[in-house]
C-alpha positions as CSV (number, residue, x, y, z in Angstrom):
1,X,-87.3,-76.8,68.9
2,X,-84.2,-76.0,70.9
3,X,-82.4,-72.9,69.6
4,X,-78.6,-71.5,70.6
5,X,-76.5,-68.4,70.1
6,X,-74.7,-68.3,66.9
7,X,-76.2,-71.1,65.5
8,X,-77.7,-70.9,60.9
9,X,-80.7,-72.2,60.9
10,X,-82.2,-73.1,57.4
11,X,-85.5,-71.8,56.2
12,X,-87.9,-68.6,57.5
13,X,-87.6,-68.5,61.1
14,X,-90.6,-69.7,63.1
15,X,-92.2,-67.5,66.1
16,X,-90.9,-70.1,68.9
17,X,-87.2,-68.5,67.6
18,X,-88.5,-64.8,68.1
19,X,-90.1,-65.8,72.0
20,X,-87.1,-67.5,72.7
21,X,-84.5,-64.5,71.5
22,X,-86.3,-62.1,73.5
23,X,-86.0,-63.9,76.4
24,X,-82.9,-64.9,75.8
25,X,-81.3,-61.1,75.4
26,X,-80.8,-61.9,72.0
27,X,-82.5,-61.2,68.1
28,X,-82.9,-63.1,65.2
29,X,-80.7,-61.9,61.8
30,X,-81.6,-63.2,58.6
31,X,-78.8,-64.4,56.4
32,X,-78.8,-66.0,53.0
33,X,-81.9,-68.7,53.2
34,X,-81.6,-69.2,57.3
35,X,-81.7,-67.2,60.4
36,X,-79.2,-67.1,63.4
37,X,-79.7,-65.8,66.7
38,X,-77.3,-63.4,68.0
39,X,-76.5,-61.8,71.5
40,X,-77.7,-57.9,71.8
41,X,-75.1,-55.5,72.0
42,X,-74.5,-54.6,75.9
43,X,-73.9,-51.1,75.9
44,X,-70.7,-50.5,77.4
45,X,-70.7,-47.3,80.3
46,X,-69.5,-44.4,77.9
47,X,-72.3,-45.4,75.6
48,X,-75.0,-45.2,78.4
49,X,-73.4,-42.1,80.2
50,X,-73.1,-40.5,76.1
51,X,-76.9,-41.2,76.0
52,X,-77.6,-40.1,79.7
53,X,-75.8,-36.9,78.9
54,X,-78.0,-36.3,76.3
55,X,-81.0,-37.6,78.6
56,X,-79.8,-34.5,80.5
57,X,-79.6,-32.1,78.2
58,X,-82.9,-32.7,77.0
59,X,-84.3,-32.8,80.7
60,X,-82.7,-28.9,81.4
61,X,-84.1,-27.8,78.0
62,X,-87.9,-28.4,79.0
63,X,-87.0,-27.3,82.8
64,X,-86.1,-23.9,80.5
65,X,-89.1,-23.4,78.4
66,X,-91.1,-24.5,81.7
67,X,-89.6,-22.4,83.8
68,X,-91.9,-20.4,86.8
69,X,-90.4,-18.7,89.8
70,X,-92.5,-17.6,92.6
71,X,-91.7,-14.0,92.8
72,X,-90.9,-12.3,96.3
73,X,-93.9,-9.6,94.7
74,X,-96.0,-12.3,96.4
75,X,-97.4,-14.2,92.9
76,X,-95.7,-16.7,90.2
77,X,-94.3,-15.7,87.2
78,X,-92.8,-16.7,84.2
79,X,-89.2,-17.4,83.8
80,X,-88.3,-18.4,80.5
81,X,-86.1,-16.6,77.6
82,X,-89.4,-15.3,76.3
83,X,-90.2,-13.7,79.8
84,X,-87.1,-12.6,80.4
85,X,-87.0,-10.8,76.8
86,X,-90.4,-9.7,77.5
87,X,-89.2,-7.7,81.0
88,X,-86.3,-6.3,79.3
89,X,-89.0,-4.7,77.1
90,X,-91.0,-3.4,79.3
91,X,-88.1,-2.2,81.2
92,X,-86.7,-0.5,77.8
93,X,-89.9,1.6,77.7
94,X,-91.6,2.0,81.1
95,X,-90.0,5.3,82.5
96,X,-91.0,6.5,85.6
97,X,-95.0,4.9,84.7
98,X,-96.4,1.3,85.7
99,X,-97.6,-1.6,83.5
100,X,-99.8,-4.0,83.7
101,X,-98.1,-7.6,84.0
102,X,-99.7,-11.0,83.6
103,X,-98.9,-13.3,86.1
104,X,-98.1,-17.0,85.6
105,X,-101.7,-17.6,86.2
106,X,-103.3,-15.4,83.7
107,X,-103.6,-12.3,86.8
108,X,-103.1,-8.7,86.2
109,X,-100.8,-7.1,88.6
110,X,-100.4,-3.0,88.3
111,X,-96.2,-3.0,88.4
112,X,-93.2,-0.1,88.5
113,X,-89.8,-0.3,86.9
114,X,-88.2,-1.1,90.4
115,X,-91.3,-4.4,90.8
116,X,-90.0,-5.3,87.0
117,X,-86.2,-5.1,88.0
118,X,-86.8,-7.0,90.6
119,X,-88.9,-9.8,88.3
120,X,-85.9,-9.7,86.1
121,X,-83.5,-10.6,88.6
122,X,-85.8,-13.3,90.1
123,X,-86.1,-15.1,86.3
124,X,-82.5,-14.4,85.8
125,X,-81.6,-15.8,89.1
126,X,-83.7,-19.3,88.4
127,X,-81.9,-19.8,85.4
128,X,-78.6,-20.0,87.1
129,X,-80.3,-22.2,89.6
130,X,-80.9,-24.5,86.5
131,X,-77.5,-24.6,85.4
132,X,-76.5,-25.1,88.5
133,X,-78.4,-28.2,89.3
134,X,-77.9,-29.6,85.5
135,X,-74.2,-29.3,86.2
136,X,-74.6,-30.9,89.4
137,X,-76.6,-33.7,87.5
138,X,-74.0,-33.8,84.4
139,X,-71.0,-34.5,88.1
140,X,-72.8,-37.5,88.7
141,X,-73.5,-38.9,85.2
142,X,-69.7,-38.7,84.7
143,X,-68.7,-40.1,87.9
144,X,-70.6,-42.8,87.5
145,X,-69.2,-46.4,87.5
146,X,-71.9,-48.7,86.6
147,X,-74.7,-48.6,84.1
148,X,-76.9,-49.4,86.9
149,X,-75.9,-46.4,88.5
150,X,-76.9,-44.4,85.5
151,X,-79.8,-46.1,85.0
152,X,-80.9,-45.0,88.8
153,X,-80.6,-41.1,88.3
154,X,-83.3,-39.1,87.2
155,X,-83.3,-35.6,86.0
156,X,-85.8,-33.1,88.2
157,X,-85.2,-29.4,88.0
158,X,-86.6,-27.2,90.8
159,X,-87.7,-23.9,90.4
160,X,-86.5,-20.7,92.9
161,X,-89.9,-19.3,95.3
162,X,-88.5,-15.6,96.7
């Protein structure tokens, strides 16, 4: 059977229609007692950059939770919200004493309040560096032109080494 755009077609629609609208960049809508095959919505560009955007978002919020710096104390640490809250702790209650800090890996390192200031700035510095690249990202997105030039960008956060 040959089968067009637009077209009512009587009775339940056979497979052949189904093949032939998904190769066709089209779908099959049911009306009354008959199908007809219509064209799939082309997104226009503020639709895909809208959904890009939010592409984005999500892409910076799992570079957040992720988040690792390789600290300039020579081993790799956490650097999300929850480690940042947790050095504000320690740095609440340590004093003048040390504490014993787990590394990224699951090591024990023996660390003073200066070693923990300097942990904080390190996790507090990476996430600037992750706003700063997700704004960079969110430039592009908006000055693109095409849909195929937002379909080419991917999202990959770095993390800081110090």
């Amino acid at each position: 059977m040959k089968f067009e755009l637009d077209k009512y077609y009587e009775g339940a629609y056979p497979s052949e229609a189904v093949t032939w609208a998904n190769a066709n960049g089209a779908h099959v809508e049911l009306i009354n007692s008959g199908y007809i095959l219509k064209k799939n919505h082309e997104p226009t560009l503020d639709e895909v950059k809208a959904k890009k955007l939010e592409e984005l978002n999500a892409a910076h919020e799992a570079a957040e939770e992720n988040a690792h710096v390789v600290s300039s104390l020579g081993f790799t640490v956490d650097a999300n919200d929850r480690a940042n809250r947790d050095i504000e702790g320690i740095l609440k209650t340590i004093g003048d004493g040390s504490v014993m800090f787990c590394d990224y890996e699951n090591n024990f390192h023996e660390l003073n309040r200066a070693q923990c200031e300097t942990l904080q700035i390190e996790i507090i510095q990476n996430a600037q560096a992750l706003y700063s690249q997700k704004w960079q990202y969110r430039t592009q997105v908006e000055a693109a032109e095409s849909v195929e030039e937002l379909e080419a960008l991917e999202f990959t956060f770095s993390h800081l080494s110090f």
